[in-house]
N, C-alpha and C positions, 0 to 999 in steps of 0.2 A: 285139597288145600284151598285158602280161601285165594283168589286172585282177582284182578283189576282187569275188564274188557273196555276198549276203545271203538267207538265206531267216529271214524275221521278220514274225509269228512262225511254229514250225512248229504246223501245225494237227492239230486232231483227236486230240493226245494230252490226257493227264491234268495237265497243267503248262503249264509256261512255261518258254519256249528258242529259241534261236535259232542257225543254222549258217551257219559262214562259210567258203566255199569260194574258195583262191585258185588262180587260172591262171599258166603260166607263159606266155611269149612265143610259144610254139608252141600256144596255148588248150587245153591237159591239164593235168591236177589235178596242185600241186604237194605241196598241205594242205589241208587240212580241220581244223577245232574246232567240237564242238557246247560251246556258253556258255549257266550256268544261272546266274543273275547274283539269285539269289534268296535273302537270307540270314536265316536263320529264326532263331536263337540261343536253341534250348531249351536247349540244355546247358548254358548259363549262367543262364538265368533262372530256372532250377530250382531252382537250389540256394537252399537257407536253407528251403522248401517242406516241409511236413508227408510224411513218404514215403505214409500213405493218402489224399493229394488226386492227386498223381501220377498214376492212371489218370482221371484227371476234368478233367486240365491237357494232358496229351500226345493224345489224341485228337484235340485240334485241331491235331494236322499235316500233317494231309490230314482232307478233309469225303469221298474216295472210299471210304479203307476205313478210317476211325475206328475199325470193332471191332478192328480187327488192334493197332495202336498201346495202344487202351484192354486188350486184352488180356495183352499181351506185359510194358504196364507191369504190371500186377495181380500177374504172375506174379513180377515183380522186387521188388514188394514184399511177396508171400509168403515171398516167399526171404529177404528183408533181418530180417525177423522169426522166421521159423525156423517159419510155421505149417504145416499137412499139411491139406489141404481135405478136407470129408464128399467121398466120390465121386459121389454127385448134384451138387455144384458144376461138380463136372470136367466130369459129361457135359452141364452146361447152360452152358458156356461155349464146348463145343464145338459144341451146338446152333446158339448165335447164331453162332457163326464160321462155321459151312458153311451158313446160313440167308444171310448177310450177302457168302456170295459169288456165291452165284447171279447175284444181277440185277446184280453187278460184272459178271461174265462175260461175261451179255446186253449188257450196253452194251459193252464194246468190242468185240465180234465184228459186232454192227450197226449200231450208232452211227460208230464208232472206224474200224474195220478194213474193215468191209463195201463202203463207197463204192468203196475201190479197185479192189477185186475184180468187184463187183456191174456199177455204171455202168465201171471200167475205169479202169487209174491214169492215163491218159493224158486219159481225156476233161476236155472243160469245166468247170474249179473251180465255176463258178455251178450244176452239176449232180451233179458229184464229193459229192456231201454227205450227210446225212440225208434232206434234202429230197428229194434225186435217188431215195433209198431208197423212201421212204412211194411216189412217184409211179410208180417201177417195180413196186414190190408192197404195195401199200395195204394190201393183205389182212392178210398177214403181217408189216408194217408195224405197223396196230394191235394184232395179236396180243401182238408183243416190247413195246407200249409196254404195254399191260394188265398184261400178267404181270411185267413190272421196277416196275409201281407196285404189284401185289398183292405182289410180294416185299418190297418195302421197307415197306410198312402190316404185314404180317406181324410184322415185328422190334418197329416201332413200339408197335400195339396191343398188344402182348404188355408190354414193356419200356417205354413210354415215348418213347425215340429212340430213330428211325435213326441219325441223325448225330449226333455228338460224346455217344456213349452214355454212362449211368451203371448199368450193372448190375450189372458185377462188382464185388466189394468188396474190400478184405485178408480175407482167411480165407478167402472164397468166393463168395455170389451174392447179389443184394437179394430173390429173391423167389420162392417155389416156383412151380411150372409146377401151373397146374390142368388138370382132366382134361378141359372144355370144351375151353380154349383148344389142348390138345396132341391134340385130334380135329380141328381147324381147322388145325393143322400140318401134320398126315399128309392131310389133303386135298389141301391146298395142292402139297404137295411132292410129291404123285402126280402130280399138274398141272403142274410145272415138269419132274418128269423125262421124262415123255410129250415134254416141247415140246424137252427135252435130247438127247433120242435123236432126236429130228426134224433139229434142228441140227447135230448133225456127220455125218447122214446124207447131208441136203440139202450140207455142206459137201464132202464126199468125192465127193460125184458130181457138183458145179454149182460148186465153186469151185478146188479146189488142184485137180483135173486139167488144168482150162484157164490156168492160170497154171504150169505144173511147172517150166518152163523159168525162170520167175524166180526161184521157189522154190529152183530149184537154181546160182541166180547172185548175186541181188541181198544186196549184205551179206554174204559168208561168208568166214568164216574158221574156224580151230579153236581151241576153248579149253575149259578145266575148266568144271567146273560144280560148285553147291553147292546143296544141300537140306537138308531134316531127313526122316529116315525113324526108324521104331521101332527095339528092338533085333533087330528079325529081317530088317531090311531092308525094312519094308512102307512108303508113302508114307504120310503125316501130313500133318499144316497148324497143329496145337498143341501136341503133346509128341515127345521120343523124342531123337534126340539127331543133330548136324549132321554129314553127309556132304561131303567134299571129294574130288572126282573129277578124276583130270590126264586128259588128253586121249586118252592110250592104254586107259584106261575103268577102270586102276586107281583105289582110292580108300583114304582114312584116316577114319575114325571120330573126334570129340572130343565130348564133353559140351562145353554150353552154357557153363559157365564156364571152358574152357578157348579159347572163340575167339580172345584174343590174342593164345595161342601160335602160331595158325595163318592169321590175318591181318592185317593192317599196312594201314593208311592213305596214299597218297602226296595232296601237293597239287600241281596245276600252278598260278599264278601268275593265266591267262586262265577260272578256273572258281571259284566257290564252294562246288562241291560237290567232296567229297571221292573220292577213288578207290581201293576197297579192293581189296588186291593178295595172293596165294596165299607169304606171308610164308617159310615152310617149303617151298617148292619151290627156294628157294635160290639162283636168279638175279635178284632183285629187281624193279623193275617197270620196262615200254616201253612206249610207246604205236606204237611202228615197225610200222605195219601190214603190213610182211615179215616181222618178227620179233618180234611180242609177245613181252615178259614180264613172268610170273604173273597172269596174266589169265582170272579164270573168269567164268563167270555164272551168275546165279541167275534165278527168274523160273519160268513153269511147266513150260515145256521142261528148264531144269536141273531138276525135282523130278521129273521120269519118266525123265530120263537115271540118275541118284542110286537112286533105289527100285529095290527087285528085283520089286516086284509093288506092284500096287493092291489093294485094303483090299477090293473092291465086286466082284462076278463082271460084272457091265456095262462098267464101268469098266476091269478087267483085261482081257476082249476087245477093247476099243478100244486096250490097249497093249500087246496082242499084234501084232494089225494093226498097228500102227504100228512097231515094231520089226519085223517082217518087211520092211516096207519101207524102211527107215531105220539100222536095226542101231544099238547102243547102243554108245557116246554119239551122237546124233543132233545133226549140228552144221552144217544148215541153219539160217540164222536166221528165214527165214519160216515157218518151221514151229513158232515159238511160239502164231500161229493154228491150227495142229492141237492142239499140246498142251494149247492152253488150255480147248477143245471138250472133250479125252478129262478134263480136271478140271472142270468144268460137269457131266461127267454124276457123277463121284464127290461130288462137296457133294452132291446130288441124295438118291443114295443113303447116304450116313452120316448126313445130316438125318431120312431117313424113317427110318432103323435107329435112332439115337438115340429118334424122338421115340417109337418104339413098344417101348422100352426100356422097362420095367416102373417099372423103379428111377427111372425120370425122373422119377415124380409123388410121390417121397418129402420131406420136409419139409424134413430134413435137409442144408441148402443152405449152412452158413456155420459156422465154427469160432472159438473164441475166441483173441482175440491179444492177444498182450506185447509190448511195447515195447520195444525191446531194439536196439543198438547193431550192424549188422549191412551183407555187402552182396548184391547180389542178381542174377541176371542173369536174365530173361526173355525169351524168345524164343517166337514162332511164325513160321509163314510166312503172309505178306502178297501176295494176289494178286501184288505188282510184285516180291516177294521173300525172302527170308529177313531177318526184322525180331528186333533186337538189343537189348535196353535193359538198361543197365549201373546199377545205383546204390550208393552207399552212402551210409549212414544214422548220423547221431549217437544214442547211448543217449538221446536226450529225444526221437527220431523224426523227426529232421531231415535233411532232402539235405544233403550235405557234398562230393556228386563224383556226375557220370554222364556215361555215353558212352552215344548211339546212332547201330547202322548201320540206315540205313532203308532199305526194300527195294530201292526205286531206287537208292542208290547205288552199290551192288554194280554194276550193270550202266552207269555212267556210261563207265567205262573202256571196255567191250566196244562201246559206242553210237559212240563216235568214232571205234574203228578200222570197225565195221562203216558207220560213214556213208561213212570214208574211201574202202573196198571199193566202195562203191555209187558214190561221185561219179566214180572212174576208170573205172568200168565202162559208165557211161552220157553221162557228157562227154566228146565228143571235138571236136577242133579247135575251141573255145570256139562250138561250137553249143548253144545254152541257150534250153528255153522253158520253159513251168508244169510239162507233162507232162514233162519233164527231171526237172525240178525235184521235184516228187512223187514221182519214183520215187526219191529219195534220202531225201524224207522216208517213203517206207514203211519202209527200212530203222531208224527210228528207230520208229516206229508197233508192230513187232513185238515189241521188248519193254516197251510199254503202262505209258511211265515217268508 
């Protein structure tokens, strides 16, 4: 008979969610809805807000990657003011962002993603875990835990917080970089890229081999993708301007303030989060997992599908290999654990390039601002995605309107057709167990909402 299955919550991502898959009378998947029943309402509560408390308010909407949010707003209220930052602000803002993603990276590739791989999607939930992790390899167990807290004391010690940071300001930065502290940087970051290139070395020989066949089943479908890359086409994570790529690997260039024209919001009814759709590709939006439309995704695999190159000589050979194998656009979906690995080692490398930047230990960290009646759009990319913050500002410096897309939402749309992908693929005649069941949740797991 036909019946309703519940997976709540799904585990081991960055959130809260839960999937509801129905059977029909022959027990095969009729639907599928992933439901994020979680409603935050910054874009209301913002307004009437001073536009320089704004990066000191929005950080708190996510405690994973608060720099990305505090950054993205900074940049929107630069904008809203009209100021132009010293370029020491620049490159120390870029600092804390490719500082602040390492030990993100660490955690879901071992924390998050590992279990399935490691102990096996199928095995025992009581083993399936972190816990299963540490007791299969203690060793390198402790290793990831050491280095994701030396990461995150790094930012700290330096700045103040990790979480829900205050460093950047309107104009620029709180506070120059001393020459001690940025010899303790370059140490450090010597030490996490050694442990970076260990990581997706150990992952290419010990883990996506022996899973290929999933990799090349579970969740897939084709769709665009969106990033930011400079103007020459190189990947980024904090300026340059946003790439939209349709699925045959063509793509359109827009400046940051132009995202409207090129994407559009729909709502479904059963979600709170919003689902941004490829507005300008001109058949509007599906969720008919035969036939999406305008359906892209964002996330690390969209920012190496997007780039023409990586920024890092380490970094670019790992996305040679990977496009030899995969040809660009790369539109497996378990393969955002590879992409995610080949950007682990590039934060690595633009951290220790920055910090041994000369110009990084100049004083010159913050510009002066006007008040001034304005609006602003801010963007970087946010480990979960291309992160959006819209404002406008009354002449006394007031919010008066803001929009943002937050990394994750971009890929809500791609999440429910790819769970959809997965639940047909592995339910059949209503045989249902954990290990069933898990493997529909990896297909959510891989883009680490």
């Amino acid at each position: 008979m036909a019946k309703t299955i519940q997976i709540q919550p799904v585990t081991r991502i960055e959130g809260h969610a839960r999937v509801v898959i129905q059977l029909n009378d022959a027990g095969e998947v009729s639907d599928t809805k992933v439901h994020v029943m979680a409603l935050r309402g910054f874009e209301k509560f913002c307004h009437g807000r001073p536009v320089e408390e704004m990066p000191r308010i929005v950080n708190r909407i996510c405690g994973i990657c608060p720099w990305n949010h505090h950054l993205a707003s900074a940049k929107a209220a630069d904008a809203v003011f009209g100021v132009t930052l010293p370029p020491t602000a620049v490159k120390l803002r870029r600092l804390a962002q490719h500082l602040a993603w390492i030990p993100d990276k660490l955690l879901n590739f071992y924390f998050l993603a590992a279990p399935d791989f490691v102990i096996g999607p199928t095995a025992d939930p009581s083993v399936r875990n972190v816990v299963g992790i540490i007791q299969a390899a203690p060793d390198l167990a402790k290793k990831v835990v050491m280095l994701r807290q030396k990461g995150s004391m790094l930012l700290e010690d330096w700045l103040g917080k990790v979480i829900h940071p205050v460093a950047a300001a309107v104009g620029g930065f709180s506070t120059p970089l001393s020459a001690a502290y940025r010899d303790r940087i370059v140490a450090e970051t010597k030490e996490q890229l050694e442990f970076a290139l260990f990581t997706i070395k150990f992952a290419k020989e010990n883990v996506f081999p022996k899973y290929l066949d999933a990799v090349k089943t579970l969740g897939v479908f084709d769709s665009g993708f969106l990033g930011t890359v400079t103007n020459d086409g190189t990947w980024d994570i904090y300026d340059g301007k946003l790439r939209m790529m349709k699925i045959d690997g063509s793509y359109e260039d827009f400046a940051y303030e132009q995202y409207s024209d090129h994407i559009a919001e729909a709502v479904e009814g059963w979600s709170y989060v919003k689902m941004p759709y490829a507005k300008k590709w001109g058949d509007g939006f599906s969720l008919d997992d035969a036939a999406p439309k305008g359906i892209y995704r964002a996330n690390c695999l969209a920012r190496i599908n997007v780039c023409d190159r990586m920024p890092t000589p380490l970094a670019q050979k790992e996305l040679e290999e990977f496009r030899a194998a995969f040809g660009r656009p790369a539109q497996l979906t378990l393969l955002y654990h590879w992409a995610r690995l080949i950007e682990l080692v590039a934060n690595c490398e633009m951290a220790l390039q920055l910090a041994q930047d000369p110009d990084i230990l100049s004083k010159d960290v913050r510009a002066d601002v006007t008040v001034k009646a304005g609006r602003g759009v801010g963007c970087v990319e946010a480990p979960r995605g291309t992160l959006i913050h819209d404002y406008t500002g009354d002449a006394q410096g007031f919010i008066t309107d803001v929009n943002l897309i937050v990394g994750s939402t971009h890929n809500q749309a791609p999440i429910n057709i790819s769970v959809k992908k997965a639940a047909k693929a592995v339910i059949k005649g209503g045989v249902v167990d954990q290990g069933v069941l898990n493997l529909v949740e990896m297909a959510i797991r891989a883009y680490d909402p």
